[in-house]
N, C-alpha and C positions, 0 to 999 in steps of 0.2 A: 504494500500500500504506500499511499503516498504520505497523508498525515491527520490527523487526525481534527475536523473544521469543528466540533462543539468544546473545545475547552480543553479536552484530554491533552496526553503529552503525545511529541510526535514516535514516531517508529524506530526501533532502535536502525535499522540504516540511516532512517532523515536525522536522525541524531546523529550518526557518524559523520553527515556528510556537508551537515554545519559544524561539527569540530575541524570537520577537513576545511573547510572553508575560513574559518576562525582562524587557524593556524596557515593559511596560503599555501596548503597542502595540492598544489593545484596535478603533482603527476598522478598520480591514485584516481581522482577526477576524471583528467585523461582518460585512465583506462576503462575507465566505469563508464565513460561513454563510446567504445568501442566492444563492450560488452553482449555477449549473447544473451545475458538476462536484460528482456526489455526495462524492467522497474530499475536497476541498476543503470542502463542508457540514462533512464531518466533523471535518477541521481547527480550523475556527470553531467549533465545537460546545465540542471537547476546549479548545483554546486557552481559549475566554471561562469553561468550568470549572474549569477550572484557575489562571483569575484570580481569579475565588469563590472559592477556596480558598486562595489567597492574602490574601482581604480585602476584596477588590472587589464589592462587590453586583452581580448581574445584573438589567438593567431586566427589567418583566415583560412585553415583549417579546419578549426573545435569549430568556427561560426560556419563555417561550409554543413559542417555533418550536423549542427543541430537543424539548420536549415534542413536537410536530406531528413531529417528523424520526425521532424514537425508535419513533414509533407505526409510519409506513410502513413500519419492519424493511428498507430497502434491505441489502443485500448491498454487502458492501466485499471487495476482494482485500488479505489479512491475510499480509506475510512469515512465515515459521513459518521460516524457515532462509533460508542461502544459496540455494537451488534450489527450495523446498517453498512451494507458495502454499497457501493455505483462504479459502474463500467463507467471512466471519462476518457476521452481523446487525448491523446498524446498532443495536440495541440494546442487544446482548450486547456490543459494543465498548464504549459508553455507559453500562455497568454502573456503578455507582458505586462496589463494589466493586474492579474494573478499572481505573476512571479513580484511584481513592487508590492503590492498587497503583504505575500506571505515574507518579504523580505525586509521590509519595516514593521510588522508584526513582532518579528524576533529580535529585531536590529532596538527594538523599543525595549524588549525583554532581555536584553545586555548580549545576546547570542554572538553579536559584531560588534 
């Protein structure tokens, strides 16, 4: 899953992958977006944007292949609650509205 939108904490991967992000752990990210597991894609996707937005230029490669990953629309299993899962788009996750959303949410909660 991706994280958890009523209150709960996020997932122990989105948890790793704001410490990776925390710490400018950016080649781990890398790989996690070259990954066969698509939730880990997506990891790396969120992660290496989220360091762009902190300041970090993306090569224009990581930005070529999120580009390419956003297009395919894969399906991710998105927490919605304790119990409640939802099928969302790999792109509608990738919204950039979405990703500044969830990125000042945490960035407010000392995460950055």
């Amino acid at each position: 899953g991706y994280a958890c939108s009523f209150g709960g904490s996020p997932t122990d991967k989105f948890s790793e992958m704001m410490r990776l992000g925390n710490f400018k752990r950016r080649k781990k990210l890398k790989r996690w977006l070259v990954s066969p597991n698509i939730n880990l894609r997506l990891f790396g996707a969120v992660g290496l944007e989220w360091l762009n937005y902190g300041g970090i230029e993306l090569s224009e490669k990581e930005e070529e292949i999120i580009d390419e990953l956003k297009e395919k629309n894969y399906l991710i299993n998105y927490c919605a609650g304790c119990s409640v899962f939802e099928l969302r788009s790999f792109e509608e996750l990738m919204n950039d509205e979405n990703l500044k959303k969830f990125y000042s949410a945490y960035k407010n909660r000392g995460w950055f």
